[in-house]
MIDO-449377 format. One record per residue: residue in one letter; x, y, z of N, C-alpha, C in turn. Coordinates in steps of 0.001 Angstrom, whole numbers, plus 500000, padded with zeros to 6 digits. Each point is the difference from the previous one (the first is absolute). Example, Ala and Ser with C-alpha at 12.3 -4.5 7.8 and 13.67 -1.06 7.14 Angstrom:
// residues 2
A513190494310507800499110501190500000500900501200500000S499650501050499280500820501190500060499230501090500730
//
This chain:
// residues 227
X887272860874573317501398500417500215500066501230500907X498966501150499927500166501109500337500187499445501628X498346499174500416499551499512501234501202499505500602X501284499148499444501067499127500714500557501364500280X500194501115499192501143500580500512499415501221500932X498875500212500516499360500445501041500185499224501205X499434498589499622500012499910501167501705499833500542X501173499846499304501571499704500528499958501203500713X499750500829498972499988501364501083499953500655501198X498628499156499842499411499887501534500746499402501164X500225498979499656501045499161500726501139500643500675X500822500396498776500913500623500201499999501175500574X499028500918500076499747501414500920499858499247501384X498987499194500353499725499358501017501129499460501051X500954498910499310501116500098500152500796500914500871X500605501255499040500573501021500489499451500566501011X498545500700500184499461500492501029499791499103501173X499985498497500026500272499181501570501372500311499663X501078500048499885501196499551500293500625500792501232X500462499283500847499730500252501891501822501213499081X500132501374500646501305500145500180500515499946501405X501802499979499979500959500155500734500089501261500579X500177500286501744499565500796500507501592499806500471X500899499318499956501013499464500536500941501453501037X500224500008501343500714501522499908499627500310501276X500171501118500542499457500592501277500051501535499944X498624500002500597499186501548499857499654500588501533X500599500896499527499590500889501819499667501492499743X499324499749500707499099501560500576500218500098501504X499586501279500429499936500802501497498831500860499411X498795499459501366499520501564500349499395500399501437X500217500949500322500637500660501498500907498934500273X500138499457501314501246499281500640499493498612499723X499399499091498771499698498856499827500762499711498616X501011499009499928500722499134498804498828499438499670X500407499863498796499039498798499140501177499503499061X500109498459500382500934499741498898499385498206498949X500194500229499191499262498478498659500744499452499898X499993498881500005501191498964499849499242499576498844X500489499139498673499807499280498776500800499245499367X499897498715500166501376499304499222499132498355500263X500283499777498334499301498646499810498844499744500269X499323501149499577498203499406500392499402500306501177X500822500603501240499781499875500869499948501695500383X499471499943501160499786501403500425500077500270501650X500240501327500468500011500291501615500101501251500085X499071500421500286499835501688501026500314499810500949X501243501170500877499914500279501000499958501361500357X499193500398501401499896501476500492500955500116501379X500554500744500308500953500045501345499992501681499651X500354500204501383500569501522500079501546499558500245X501112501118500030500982500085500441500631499116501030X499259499606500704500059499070501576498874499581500435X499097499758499420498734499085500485499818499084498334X499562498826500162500116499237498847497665500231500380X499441500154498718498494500086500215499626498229499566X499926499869498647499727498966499454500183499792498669X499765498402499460500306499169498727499162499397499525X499658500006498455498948499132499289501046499973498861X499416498381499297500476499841498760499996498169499619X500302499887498964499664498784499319499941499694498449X499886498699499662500266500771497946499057500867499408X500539500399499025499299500909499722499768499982498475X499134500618498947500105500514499213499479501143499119X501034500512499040499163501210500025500054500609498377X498715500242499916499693500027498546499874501608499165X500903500626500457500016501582499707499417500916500564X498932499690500698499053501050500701499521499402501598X500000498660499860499525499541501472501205498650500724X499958500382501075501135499102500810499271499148500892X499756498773499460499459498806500908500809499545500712X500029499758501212500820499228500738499331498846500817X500250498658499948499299498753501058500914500749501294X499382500278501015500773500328501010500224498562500860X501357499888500240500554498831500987500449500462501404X499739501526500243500466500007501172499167502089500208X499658500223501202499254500766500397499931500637501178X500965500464501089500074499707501038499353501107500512X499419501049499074498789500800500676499139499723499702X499321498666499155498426499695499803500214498643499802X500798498889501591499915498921498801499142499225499364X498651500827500219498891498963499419499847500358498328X500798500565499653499764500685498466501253498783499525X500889498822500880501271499413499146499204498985499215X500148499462498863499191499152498906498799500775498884X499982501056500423498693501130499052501238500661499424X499499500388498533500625500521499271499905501674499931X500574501128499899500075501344500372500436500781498671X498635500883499167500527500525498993500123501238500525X501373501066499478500698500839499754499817500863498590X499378501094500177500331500838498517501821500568499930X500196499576499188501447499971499846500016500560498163X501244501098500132500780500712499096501264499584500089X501279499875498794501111500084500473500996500725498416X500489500516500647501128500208499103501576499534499863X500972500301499290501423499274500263500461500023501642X499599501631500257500442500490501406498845500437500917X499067499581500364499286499952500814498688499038499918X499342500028500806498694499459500078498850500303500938X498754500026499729498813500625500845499452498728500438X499672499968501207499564498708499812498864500413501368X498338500085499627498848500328501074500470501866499865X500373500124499263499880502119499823501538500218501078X500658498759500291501496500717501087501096500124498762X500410500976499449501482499998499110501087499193501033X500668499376498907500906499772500232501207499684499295X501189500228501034500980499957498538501160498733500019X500934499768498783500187498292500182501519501042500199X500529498381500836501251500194500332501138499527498837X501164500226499425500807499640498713500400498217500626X499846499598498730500135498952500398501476499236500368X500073499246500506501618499569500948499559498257500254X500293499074498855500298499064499953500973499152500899X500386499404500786501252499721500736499789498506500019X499527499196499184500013498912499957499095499177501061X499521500373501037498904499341500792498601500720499820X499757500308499135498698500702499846499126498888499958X498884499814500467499127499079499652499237499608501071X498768499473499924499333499337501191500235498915500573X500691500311501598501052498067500351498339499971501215X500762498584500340498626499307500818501562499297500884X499922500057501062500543499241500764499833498414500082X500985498712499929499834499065500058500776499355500622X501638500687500481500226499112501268500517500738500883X500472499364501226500602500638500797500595499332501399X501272500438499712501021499266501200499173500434501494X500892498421500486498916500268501544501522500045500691X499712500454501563501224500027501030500690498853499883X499995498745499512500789498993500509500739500134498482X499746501055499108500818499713498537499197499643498927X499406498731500386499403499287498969498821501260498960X499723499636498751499281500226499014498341500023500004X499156500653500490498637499100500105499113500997498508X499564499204499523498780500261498412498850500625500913X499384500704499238499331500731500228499067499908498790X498688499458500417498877499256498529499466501263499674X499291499573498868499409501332499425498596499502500497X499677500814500716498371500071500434499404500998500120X499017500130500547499347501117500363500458501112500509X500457499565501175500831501303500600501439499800499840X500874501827499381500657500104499824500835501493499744X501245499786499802500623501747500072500493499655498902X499532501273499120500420500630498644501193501196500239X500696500099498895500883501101500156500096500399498476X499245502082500289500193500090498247501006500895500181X500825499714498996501298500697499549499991500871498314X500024501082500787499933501050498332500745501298499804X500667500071499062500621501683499718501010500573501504X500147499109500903500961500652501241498378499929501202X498911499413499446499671500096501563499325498632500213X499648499471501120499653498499500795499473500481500612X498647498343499886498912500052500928500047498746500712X500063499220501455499344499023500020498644499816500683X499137499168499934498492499993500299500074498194500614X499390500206501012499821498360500766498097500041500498X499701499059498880498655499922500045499640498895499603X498460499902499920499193497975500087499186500957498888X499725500085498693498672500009499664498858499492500207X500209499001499844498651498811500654499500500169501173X500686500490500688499227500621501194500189501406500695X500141500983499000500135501229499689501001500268501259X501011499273500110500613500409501166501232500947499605X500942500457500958500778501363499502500774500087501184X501420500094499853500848499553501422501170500973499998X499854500960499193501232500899499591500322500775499133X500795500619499343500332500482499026501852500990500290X500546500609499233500845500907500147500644500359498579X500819500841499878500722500327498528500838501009500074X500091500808498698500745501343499947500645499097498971X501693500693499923500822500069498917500874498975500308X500198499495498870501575498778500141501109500231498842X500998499250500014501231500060498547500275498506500597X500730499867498670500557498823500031500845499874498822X501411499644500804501469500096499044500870499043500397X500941499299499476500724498931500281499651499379501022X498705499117499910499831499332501209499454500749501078X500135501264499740499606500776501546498304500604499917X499228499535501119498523500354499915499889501260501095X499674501136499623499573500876501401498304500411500081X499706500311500707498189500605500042500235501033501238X499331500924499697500027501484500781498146499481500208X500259500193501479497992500276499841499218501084499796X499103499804499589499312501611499772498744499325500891X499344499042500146499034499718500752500050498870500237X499167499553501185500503498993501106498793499668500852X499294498994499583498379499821500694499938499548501541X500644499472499752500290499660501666501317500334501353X500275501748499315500713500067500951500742501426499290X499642501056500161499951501409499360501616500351500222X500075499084500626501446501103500978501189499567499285X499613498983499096501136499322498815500369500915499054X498494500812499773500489500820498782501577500724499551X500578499861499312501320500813499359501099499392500160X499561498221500851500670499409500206501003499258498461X500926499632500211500923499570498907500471498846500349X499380498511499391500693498729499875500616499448498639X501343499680500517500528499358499163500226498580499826X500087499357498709499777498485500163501325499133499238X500281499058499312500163499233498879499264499690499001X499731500143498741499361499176499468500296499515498220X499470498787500172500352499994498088499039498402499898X499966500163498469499145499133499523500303498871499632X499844498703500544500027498756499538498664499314499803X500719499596498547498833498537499266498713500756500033X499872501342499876498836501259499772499421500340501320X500819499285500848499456500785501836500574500813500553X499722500791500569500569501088500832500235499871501101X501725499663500086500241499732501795500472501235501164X499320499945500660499829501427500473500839499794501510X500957500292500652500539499783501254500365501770500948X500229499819500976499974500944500869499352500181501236X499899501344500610499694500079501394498295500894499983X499139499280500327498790500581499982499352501213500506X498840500839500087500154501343500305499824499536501916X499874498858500284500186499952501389501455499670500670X501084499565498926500968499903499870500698498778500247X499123499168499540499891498386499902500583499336498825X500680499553500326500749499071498377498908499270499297X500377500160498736498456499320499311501228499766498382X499009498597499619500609499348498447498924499870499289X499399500816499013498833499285499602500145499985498680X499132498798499173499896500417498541498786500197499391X499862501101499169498810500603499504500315499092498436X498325499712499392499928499435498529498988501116499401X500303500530498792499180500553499494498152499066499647X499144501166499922498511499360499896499976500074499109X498875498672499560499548499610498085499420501098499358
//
């Protein structure tokens, strides 16, 4: 009897100590003229570094993290992409309001729900003549993480560690109305502080997203959240 209830024990400690937590939120640090900002929502993860007006670079991918160390499968790398598919441990601390993550403090932003929070994956998108075209889920593809007031999107191939972009900063979203302020901009610096506004709202759990692009191109697309 003693032996059964040792070993439940066991189990049950075992248990608790894998159990992956929720990192869910966004954490930023500065030090000298370099942002560092964490994206976390649904498993998923993204560092980015930019200064003020130069965007540096992005890593990230799911993640999990077990109180002290932050594994991440990296899916995207665009300063090492030979590190995308190897997994990357992190000594990681966190508290309600901050987190250390590799000895950098950092602190979390309050959280701001607005109803599109979540990791979307793009799946269709209107072409010039109107029509609707699907967009498969394959290999290569653009993610968009949405958390606490700030957005990321990332256009990359894992499978062939490829990497075609990135940009973000802050968004809201209220009756239908989508805006994003950039804070960084991979392919084209001079966007930064720029302010687009869109349409958007959710049907049948997709996100239809319409407006004028940062090149100032009409665009309809719909984003589906990832499994």
């Amino acid at each position: 009897m003693k032996l059964q209830t040792l070993l439940l024990c066991l189990c049950v400690s075992t248990t608790a100590f894998g159990q992956a937590i929720n990192l869910d939120g966004v954490y930023v640090g500065k030090s000298d003229d370099t942002n560092t900002v964490w994206l976390f929502k649904n498993g998923y993860s993204s560092q980015i570094l930019f200064k003020d007006q130069e965007y540096l670079s992005t890593q990230g991918g799911p993640y999990q993290f077990d109180g002290k160390t932050l594994h991440i499968t990296l899916e995207y790398n665009d300063e090492n992409p030979q590190s995308v598919g190897t997994q990357i441990r992190l000594p990681t601390s966190s508290s309600s309001e901050s987190l250390s993550i590799g000895g950098q403090a950092l602190a979390k932003k309050p959280a701001q729900n607005q109803g599109l929070d979540g990791v979307w994956r793009i799946t269709g998108r209107q072409a010039k003549d109107g029509s609707m075209g699907t967009i498969p889920r394959r290999d290569r593809k653009t993610i968009k993480i949405l958390v606490d007031g700030y957005f990321q999107w990332i256009a990359i191939n894992p499978a062939e560690k490829g990497f075609y972009g990135t940009g973000g900063g802050h968004y809201t979203f209220s009756d239908n109305n989508y805006t994003e302020h950039l804070l960084f901009f991979s392919r084209d610096n001079s966007r930064v502080g720029n302010t687009l506004e869109f349409k958007g709202e959710i049907k049948n759990k997709d996100w239809h997203h319409n407006g004028l692009s940062s090149k100032g191109d009409p665009i309809y697309e719909i984003w589906s959240l990832e499994p």
